[in-house]
CHARMM internal coordinates of N, CA and C (Angstrom, degrees):
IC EDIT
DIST 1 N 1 CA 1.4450
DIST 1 CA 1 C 1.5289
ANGL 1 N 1 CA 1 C 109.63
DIST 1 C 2 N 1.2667
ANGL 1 CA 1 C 2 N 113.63
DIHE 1 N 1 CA 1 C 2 N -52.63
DIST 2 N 2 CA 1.4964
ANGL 1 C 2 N 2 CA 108.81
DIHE 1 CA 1 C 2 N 2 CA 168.02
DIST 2 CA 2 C 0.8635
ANGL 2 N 2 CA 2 C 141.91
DIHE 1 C 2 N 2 CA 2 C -25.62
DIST 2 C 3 N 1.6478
ANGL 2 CA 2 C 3 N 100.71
DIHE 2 N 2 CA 2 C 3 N -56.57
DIST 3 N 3 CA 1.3528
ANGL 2 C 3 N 3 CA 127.64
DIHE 2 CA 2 C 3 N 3 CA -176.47
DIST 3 CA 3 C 1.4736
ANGL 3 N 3 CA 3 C 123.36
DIHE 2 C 3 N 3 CA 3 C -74.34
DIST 3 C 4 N 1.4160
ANGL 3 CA 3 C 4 N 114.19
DIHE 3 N 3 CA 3 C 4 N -11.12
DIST 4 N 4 CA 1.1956
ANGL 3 C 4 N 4 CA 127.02
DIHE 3 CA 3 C 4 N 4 CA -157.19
DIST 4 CA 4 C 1.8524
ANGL 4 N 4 CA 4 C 81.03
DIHE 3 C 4 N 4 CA 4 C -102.38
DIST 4 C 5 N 1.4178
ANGL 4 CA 4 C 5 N 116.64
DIHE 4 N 4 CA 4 C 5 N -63.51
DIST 5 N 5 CA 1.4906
ANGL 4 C 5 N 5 CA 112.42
DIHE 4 CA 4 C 5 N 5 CA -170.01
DIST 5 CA 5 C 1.8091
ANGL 5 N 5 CA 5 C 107.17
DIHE 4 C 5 N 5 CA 5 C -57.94
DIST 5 C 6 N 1.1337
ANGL 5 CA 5 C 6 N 124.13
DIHE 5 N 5 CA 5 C 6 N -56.48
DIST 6 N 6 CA 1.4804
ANGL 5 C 6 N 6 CA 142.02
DIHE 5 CA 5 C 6 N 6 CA -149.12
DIST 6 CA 6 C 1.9079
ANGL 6 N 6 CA 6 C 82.05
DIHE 5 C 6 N 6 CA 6 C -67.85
DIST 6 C 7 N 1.4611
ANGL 6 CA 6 C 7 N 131.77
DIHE 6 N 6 CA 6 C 7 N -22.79
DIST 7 N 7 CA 1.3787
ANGL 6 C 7 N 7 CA 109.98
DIHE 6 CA 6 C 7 N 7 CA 152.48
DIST 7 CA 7 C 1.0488
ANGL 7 N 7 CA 7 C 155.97
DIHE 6 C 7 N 7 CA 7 C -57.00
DIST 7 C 8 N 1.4020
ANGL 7 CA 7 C 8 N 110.97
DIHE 7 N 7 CA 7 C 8 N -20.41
DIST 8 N 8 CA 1.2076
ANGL 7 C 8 N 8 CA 130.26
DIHE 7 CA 7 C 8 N 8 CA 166.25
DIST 8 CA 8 C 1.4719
ANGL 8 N 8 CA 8 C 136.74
DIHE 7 C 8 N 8 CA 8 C -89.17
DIST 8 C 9 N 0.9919
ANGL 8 CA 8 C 9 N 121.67
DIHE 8 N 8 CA 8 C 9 N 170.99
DIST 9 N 9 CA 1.8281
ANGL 8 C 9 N 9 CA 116.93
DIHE 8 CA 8 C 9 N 9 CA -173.77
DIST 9 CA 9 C 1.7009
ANGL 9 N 9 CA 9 C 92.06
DIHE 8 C 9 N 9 CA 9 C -103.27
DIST 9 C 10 N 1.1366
ANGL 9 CA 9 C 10 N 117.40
DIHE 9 N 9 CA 9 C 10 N 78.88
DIST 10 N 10 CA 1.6462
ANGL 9 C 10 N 10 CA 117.15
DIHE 9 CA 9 C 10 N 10 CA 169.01
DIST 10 CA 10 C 1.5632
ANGL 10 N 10 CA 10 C 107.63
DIHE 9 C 10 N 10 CA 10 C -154.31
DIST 10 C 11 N 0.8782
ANGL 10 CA 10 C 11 N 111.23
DIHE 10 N 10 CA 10 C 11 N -167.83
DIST 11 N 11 CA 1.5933
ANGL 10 C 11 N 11 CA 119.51
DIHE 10 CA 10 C 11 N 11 CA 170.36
DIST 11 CA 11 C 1.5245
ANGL 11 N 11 CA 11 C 110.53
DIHE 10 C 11 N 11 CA 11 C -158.85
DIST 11 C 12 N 1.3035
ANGL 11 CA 11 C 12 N 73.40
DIHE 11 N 11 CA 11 C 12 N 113.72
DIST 12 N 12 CA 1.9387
ANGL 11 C 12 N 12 CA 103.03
DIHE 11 CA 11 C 12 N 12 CA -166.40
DIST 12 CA 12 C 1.8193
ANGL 12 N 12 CA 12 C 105.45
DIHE 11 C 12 N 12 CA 12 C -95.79
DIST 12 C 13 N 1.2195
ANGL 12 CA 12 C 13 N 114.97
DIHE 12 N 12 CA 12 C 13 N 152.56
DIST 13 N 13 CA 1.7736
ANGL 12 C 13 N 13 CA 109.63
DIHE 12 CA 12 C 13 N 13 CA 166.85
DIST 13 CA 13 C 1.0017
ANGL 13 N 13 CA 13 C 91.86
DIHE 12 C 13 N 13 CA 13 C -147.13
DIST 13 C 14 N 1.7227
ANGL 13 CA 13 C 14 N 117.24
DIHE 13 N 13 CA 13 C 14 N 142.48
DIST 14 N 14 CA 1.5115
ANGL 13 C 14 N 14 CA 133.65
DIHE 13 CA 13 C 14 N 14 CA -178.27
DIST 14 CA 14 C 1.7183
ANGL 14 N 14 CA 14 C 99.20
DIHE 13 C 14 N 14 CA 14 C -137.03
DIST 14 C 15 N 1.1906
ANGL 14 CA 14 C 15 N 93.70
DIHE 14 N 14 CA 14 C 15 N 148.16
DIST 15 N 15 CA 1.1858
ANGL 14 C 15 N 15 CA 88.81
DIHE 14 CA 14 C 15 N 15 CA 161.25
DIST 15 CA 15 C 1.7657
ANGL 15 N 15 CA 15 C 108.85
DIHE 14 C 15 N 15 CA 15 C -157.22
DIST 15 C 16 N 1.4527
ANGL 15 CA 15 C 16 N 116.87
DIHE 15 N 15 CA 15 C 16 N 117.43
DIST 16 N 16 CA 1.6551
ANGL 15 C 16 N 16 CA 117.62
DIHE 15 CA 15 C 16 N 16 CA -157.69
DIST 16 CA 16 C 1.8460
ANGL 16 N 16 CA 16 C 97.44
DIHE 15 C 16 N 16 CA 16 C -109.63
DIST 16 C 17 N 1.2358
ANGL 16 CA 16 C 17 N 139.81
DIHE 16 N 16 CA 16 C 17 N 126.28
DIST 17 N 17 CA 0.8815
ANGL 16 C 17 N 17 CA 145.85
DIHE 16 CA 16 C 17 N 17 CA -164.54
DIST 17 CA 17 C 1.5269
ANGL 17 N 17 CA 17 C 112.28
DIHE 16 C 17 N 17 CA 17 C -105.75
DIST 17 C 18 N 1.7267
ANGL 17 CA 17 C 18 N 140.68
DIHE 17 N 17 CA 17 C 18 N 93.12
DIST 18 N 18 CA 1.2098
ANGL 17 C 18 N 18 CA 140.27
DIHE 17 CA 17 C 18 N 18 CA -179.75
DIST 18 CA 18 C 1.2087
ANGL 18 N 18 CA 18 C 118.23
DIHE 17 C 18 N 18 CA 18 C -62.58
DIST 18 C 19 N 1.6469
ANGL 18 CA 18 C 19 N 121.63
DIHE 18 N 18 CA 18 C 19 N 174.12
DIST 19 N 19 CA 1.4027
ANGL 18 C 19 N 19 CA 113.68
DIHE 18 CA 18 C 19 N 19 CA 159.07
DIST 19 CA 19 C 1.2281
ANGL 19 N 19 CA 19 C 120.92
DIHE 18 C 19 N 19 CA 19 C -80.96
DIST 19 C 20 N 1.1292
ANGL 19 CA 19 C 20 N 120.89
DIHE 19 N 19 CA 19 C 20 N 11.63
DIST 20 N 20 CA 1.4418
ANGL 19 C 20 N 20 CA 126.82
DIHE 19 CA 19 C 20 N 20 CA -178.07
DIST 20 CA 20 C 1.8512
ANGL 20 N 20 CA 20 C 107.89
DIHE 19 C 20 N 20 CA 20 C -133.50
DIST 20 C 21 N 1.3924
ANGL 20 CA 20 C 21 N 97.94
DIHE 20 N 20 CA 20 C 21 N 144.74
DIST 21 N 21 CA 1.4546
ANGL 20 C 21 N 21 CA 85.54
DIHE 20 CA 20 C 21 N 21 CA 161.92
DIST 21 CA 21 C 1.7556
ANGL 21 N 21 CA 21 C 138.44
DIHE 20 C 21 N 21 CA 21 C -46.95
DIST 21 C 22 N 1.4209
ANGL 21 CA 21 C 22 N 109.04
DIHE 21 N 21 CA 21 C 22 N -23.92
DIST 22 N 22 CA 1.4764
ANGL 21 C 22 N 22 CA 113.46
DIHE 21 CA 21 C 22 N 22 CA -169.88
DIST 22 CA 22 C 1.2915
ANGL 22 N 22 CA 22 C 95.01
DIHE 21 C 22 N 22 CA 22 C -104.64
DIST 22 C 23 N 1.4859
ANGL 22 CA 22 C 23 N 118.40
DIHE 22 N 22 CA 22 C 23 N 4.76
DIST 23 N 23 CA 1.8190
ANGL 22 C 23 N 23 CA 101.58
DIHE 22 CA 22 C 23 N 23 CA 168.69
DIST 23 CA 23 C 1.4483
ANGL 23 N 23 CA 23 C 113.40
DIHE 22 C 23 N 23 CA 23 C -93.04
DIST 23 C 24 N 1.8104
ANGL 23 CA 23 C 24 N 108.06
DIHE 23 N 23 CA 23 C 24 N 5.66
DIST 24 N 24 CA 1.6644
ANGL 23 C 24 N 24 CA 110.37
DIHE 23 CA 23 C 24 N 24 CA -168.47
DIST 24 CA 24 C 1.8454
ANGL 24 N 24 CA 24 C 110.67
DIHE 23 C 24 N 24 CA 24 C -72.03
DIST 24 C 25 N 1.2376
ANGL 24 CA 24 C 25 N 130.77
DIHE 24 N 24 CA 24 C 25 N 117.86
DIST 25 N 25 CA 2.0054
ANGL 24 C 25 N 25 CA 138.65
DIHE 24 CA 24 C 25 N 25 CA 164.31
DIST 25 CA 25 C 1.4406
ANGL 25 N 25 CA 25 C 87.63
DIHE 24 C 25 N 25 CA 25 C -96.85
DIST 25 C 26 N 1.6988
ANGL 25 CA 25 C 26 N 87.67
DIHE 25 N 25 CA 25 C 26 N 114.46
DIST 26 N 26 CA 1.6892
ANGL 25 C 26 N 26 CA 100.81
DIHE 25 CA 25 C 26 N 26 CA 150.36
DIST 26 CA 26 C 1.8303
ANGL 26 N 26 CA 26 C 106.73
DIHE 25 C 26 N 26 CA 26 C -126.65
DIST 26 C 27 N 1.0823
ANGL 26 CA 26 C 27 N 100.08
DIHE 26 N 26 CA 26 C 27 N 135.17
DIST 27 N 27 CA 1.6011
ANGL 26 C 27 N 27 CA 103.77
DIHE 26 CA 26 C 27 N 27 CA -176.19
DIST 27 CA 27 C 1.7418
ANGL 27 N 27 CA 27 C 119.76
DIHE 26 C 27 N 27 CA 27 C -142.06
DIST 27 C 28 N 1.1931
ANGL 27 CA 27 C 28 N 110.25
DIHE 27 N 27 CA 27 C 28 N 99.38
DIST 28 N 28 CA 1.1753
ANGL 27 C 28 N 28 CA 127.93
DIHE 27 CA 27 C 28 N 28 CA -139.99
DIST 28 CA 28 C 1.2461
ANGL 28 N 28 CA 28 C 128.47
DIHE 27 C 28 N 28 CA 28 C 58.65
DIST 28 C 29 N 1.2574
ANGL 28 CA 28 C 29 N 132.52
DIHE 28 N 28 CA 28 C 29 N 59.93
DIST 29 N 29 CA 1.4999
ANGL 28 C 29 N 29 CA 140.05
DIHE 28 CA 28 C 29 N 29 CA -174.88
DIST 29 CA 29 C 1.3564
ANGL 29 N 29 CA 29 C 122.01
DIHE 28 C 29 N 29 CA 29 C -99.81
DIST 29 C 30 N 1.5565
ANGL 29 CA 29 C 30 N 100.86
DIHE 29 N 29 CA 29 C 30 N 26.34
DIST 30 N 30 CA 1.1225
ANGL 29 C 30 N 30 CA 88.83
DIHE 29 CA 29 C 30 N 30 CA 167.27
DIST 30 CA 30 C 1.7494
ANGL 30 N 30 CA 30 C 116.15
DIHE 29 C 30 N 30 CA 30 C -148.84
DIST 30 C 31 N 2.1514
ANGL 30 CA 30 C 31 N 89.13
DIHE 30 N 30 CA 30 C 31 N 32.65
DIST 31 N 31 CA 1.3359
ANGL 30 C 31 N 31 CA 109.18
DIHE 30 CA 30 C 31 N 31 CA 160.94
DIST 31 CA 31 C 1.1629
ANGL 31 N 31 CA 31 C 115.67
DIHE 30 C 31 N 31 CA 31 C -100.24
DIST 31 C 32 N 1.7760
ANGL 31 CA 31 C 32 N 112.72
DIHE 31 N 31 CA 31 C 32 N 160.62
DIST 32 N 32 CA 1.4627
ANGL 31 C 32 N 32 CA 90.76
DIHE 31 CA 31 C 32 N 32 CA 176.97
DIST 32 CA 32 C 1.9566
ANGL 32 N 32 CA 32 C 114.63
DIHE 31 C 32 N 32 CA 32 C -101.34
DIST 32 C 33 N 1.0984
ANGL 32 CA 32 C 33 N 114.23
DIHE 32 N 32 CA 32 C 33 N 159.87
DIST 33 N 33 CA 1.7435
ANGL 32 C 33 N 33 CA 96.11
DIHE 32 CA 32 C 33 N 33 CA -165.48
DIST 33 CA 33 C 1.7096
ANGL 33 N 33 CA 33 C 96.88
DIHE 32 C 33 N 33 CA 33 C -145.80
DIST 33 C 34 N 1.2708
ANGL 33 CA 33 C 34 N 110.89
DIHE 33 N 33 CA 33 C 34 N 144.97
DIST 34 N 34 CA 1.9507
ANGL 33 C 34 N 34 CA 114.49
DIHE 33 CA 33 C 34 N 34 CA -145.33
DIST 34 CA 34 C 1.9698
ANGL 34 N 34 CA 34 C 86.36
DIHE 33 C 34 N 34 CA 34 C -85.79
DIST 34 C 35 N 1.1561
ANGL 34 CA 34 C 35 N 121.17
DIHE 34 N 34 CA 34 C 35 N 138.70
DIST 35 N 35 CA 1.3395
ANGL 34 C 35 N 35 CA 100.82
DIHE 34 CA 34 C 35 N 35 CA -177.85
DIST 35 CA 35 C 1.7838
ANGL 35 N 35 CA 35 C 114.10
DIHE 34 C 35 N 35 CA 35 C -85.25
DIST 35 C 36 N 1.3985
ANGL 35 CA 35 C 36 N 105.81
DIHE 35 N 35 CA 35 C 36 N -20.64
DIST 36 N 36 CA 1.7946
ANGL 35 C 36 N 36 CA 91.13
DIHE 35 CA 35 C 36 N 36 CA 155.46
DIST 36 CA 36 C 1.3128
ANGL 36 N 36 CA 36 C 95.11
DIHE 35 C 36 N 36 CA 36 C 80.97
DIST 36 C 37 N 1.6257
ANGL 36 CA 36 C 37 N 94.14
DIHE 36 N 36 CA 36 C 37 N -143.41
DIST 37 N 37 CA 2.0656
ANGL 36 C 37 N 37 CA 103.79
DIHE 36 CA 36 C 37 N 37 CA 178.93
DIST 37 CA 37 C 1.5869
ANGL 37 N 37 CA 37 C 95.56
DIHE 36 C 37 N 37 CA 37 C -48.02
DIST 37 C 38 N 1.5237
ANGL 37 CA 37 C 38 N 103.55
DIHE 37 N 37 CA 37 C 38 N -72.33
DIST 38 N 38 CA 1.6249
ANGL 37 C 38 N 38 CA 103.84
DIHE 37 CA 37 C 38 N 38 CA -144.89
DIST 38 CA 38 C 1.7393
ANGL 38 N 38 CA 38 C 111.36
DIHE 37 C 38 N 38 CA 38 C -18.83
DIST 38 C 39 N 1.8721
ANGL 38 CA 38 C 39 N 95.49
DIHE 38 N 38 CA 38 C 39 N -56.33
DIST 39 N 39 CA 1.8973
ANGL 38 C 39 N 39 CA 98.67
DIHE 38 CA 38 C 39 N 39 CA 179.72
DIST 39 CA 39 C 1.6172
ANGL 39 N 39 CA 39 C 115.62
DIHE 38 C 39 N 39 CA 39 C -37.06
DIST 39 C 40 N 1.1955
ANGL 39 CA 39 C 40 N 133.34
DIHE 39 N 39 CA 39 C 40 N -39.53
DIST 40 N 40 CA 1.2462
ANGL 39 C 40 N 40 CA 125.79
DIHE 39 CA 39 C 40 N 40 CA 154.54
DIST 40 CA 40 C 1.5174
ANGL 40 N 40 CA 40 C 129.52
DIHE 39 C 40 N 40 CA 40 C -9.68
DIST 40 C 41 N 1.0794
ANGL 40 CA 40 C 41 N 93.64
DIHE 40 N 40 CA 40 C 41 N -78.14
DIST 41 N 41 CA 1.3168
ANGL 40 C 41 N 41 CA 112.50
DIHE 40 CA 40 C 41 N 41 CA 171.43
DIST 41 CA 41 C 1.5789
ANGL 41 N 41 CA 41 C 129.62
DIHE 40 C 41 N 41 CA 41 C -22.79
DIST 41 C 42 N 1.7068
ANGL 41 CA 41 C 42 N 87.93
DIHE 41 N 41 CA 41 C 42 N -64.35
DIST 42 N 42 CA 1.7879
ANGL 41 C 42 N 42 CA 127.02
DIHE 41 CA 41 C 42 N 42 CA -175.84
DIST 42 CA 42 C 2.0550
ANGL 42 N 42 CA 42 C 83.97
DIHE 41 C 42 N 42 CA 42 C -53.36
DIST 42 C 43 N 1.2751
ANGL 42 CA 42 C 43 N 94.06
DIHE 42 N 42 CA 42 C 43 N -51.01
DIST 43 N 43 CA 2.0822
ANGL 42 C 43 N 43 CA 96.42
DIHE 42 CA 42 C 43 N 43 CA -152.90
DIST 43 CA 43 C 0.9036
ANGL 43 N 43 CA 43 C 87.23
DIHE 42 C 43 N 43 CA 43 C -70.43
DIST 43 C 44 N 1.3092
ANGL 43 CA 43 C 44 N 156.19
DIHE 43 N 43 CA 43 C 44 N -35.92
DIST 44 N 44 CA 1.5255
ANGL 43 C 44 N 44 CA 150.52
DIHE 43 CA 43 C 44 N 44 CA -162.30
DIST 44 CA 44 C 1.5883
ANGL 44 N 44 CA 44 C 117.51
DIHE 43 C 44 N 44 CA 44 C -82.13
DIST 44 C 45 N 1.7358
ANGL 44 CA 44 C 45 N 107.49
DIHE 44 N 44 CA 44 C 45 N -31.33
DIST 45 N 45 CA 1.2986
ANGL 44 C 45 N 45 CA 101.84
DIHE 44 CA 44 C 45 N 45 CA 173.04
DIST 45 CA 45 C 1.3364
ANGL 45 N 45 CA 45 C 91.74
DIHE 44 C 45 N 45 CA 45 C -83.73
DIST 45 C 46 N 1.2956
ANGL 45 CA 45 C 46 N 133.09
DIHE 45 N 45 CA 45 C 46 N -27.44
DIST 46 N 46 CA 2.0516
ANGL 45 C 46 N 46 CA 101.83
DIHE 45 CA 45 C 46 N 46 CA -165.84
DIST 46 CA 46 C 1.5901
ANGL 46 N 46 CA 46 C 95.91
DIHE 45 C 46 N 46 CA 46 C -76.41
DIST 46 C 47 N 1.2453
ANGL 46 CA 46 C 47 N 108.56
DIHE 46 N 46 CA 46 C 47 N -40.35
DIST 47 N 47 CA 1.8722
ANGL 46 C 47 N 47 CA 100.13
DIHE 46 CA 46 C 47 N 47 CA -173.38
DIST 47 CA 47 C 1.5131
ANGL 47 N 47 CA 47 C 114.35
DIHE 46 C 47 N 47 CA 47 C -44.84
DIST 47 C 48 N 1.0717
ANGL 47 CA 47 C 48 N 114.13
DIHE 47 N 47 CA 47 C 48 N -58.66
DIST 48 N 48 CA 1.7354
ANGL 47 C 48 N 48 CA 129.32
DIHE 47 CA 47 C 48 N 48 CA 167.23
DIST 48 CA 48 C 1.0469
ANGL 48 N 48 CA 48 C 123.84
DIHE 47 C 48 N 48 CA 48 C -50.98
DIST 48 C 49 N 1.5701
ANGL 48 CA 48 C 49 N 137.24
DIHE 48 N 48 CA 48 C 49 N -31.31
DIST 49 N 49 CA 1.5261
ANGL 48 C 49 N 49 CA 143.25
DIHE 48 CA 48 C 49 N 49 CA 141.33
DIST 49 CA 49 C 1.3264
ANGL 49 N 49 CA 49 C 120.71
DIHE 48 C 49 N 49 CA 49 C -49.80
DIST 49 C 50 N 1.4120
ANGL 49 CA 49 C 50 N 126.15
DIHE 49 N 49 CA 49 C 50 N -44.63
DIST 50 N 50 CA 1.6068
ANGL 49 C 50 N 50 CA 141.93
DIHE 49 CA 49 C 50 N 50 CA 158.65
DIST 50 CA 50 C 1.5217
ANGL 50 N 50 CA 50 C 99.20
DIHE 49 C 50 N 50 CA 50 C -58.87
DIST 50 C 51 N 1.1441
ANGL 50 CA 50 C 51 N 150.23
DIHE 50 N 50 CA 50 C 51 N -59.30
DIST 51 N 51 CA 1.3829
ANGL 50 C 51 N 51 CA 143.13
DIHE 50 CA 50 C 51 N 51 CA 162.61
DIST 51 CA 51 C 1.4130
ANGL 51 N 51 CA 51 C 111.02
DIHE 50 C 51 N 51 CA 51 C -22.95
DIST 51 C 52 N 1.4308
ANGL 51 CA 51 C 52 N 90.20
DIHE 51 N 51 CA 51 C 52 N -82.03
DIST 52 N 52 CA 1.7677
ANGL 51 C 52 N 52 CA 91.24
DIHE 51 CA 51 C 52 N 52 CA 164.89
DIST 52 CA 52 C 1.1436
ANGL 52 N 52 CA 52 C 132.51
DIHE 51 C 52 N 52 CA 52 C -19.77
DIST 52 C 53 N 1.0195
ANGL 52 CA 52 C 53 N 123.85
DIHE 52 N 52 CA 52 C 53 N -52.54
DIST 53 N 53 CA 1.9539
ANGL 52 C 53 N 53 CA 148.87
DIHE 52 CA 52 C 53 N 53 CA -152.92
DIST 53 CA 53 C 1.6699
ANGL 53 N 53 CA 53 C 79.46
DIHE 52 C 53 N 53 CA 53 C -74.79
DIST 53 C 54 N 1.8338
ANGL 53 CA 53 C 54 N 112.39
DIHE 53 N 53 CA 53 C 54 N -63.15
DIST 54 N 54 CA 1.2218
ANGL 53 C 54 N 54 CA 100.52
DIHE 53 CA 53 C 54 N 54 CA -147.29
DIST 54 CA 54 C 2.1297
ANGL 54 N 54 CA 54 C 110.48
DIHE 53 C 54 N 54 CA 54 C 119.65
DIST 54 C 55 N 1.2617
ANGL 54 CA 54 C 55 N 94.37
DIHE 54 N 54 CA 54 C 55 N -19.35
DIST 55 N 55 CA 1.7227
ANGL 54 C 55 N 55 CA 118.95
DIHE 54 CA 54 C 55 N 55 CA 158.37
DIST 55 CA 55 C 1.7704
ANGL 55 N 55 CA 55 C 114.33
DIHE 54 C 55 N 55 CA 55 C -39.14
DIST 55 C 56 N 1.3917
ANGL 55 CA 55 C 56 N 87.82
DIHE 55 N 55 CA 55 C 56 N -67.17
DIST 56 N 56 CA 1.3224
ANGL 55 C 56 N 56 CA 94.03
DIHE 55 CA 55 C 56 N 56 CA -163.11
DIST 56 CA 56 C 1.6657
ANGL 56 N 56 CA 56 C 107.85
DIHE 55 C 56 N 56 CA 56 C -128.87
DIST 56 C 57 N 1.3569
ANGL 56 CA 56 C 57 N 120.69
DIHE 56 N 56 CA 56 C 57 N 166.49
DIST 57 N 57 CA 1.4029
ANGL 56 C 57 N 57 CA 128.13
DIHE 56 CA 56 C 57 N 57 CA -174.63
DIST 57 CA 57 C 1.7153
ANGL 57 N 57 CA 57 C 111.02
DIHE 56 C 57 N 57 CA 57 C -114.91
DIST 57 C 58 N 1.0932
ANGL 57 CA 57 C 58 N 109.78
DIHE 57 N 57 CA 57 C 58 N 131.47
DIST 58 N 58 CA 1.7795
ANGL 57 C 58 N 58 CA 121.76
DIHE 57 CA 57 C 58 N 58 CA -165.24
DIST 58 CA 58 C 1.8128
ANGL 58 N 58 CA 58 C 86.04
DIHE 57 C 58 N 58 CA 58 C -45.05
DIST 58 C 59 N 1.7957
ANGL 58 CA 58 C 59 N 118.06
DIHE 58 N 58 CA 58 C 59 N -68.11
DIST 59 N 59 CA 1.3466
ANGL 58 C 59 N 59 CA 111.94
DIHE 58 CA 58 C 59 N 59 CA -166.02
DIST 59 CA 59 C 1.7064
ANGL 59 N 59 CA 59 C 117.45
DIHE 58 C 59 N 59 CA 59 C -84.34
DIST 59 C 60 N 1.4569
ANGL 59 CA 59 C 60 N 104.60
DIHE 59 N 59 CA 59 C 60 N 24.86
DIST 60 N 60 CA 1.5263
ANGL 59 C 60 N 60 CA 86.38
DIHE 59 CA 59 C 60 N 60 CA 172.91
DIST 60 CA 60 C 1.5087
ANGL 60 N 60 CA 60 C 114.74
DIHE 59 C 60 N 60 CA 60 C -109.22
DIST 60 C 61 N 1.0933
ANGL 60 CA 60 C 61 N 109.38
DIHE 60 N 60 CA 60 C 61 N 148.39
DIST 61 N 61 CA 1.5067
ANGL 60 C 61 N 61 CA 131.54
DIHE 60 CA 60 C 61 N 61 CA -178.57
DIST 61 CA 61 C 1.3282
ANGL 61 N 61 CA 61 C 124.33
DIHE 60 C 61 N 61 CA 61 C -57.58
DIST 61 C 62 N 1.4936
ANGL 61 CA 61 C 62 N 136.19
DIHE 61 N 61 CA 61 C 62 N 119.51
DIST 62 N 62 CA 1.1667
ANGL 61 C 62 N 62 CA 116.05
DIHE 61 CA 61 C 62 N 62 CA 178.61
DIST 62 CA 62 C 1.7455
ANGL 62 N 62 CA 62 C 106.86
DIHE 61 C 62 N 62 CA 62 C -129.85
DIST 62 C 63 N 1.4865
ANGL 62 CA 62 C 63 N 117.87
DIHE 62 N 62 CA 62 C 63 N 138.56
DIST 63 N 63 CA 1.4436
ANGL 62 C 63 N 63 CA 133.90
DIHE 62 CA 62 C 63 N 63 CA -157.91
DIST 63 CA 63 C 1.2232
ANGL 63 N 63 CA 63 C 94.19
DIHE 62 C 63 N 63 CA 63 C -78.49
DIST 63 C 64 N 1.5647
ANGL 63 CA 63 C 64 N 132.54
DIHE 63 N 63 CA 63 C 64 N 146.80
DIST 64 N 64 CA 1.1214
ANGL 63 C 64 N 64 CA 146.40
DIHE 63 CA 63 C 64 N 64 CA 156.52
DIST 64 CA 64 C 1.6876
ANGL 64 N 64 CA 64 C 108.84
DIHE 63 C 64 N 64 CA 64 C -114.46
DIST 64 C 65 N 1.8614
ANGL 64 CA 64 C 65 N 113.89
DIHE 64 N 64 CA 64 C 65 N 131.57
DIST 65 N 65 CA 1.9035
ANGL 64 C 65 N 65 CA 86.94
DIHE 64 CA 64 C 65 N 65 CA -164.38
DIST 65 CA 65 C 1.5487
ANGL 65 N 65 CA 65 C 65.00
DIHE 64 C 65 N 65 CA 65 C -106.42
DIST 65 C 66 N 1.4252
ANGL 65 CA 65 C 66 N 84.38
DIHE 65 N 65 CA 65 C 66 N -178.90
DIST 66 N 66 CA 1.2830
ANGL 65 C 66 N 66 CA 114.67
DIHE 65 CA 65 C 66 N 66 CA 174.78
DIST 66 CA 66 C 1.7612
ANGL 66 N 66 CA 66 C 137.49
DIHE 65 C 66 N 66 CA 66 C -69.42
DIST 66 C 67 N 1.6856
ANGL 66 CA 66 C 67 N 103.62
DIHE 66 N 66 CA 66 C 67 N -6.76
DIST 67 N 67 CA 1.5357
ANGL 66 C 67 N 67 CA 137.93
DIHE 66 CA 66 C 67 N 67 CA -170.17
DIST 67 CA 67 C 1.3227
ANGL 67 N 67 CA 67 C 94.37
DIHE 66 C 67 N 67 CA 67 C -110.97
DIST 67 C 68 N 1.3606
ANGL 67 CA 67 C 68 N 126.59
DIHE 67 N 67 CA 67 C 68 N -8.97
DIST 68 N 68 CA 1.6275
ANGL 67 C 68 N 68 CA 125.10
DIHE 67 CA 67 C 68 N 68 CA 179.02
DIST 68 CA 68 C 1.9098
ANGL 68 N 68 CA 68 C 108.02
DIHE 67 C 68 N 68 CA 68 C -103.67
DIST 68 C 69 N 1.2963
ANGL 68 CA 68 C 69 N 126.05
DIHE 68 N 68 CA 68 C 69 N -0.45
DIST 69 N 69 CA 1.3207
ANGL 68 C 69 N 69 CA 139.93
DIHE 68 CA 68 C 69 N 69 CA -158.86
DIST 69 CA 69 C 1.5358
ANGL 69 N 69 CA 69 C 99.39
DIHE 68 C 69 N 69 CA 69 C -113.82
DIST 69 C 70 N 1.3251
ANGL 69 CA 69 C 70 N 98.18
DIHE 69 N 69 CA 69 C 70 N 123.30
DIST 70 N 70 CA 2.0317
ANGL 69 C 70 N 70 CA 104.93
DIHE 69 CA 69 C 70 N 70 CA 164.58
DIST 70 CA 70 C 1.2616
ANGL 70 N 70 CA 70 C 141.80
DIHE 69 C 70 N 70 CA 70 C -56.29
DIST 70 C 71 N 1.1407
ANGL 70 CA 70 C 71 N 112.78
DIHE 70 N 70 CA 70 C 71 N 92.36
DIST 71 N 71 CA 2.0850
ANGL 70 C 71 N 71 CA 96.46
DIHE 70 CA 70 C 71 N 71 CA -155.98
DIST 71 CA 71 C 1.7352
ANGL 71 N 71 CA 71 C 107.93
DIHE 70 C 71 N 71 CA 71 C -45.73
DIST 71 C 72 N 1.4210
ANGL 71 CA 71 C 72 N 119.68
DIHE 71 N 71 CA 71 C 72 N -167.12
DIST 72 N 72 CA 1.0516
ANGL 71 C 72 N 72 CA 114.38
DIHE 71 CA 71 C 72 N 72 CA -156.91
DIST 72 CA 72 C 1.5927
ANGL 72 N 72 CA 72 C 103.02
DIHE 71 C 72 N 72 CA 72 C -87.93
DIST 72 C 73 N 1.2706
ANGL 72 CA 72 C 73 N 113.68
DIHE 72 N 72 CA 72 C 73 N 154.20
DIST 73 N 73 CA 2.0989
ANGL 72 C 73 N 73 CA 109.70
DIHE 72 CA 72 C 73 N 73 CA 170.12
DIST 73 CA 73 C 1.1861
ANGL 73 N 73 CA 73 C 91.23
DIHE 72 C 73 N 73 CA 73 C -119.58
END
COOR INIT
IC SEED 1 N 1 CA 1 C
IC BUILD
């Protein structure tokens, strides 16, 4: 994995979590880095778990204001 990032001209941070302590890769962990797409992901499984529940509805809409959003870092 290293070797694969430390080729490029970017600056990458991973961090892969084992079942064991000695299976833990942290690589740059101790920058901070915006999660972007990945957060997607995160919102899509809680929306779809709240579906589940009975919370929320696959086609309903939910408002984001503008006083609820992180300005930029």
């Amino acid at each position: 994995m290293e070797r694969i990032i430390f080729t490029h001209k970017a600056t990458f941070g991973v961090a892969i979590m084992g079942t064991k302590r000695e299976g833990t890769l942290l690589i740059n962990s101790d920058m901070h880095f915006p999660m972007q797409s990945v957060f997607k992901f995160t919102i899509a499984l809680v929306v779809l778990s709240e579906v589940d529940k009975g919370t929320l509805c696959l086609d309903q809409k939910i408002g984001i204001e503008e006083s609820e959003l992180l300005p930029d870092l």
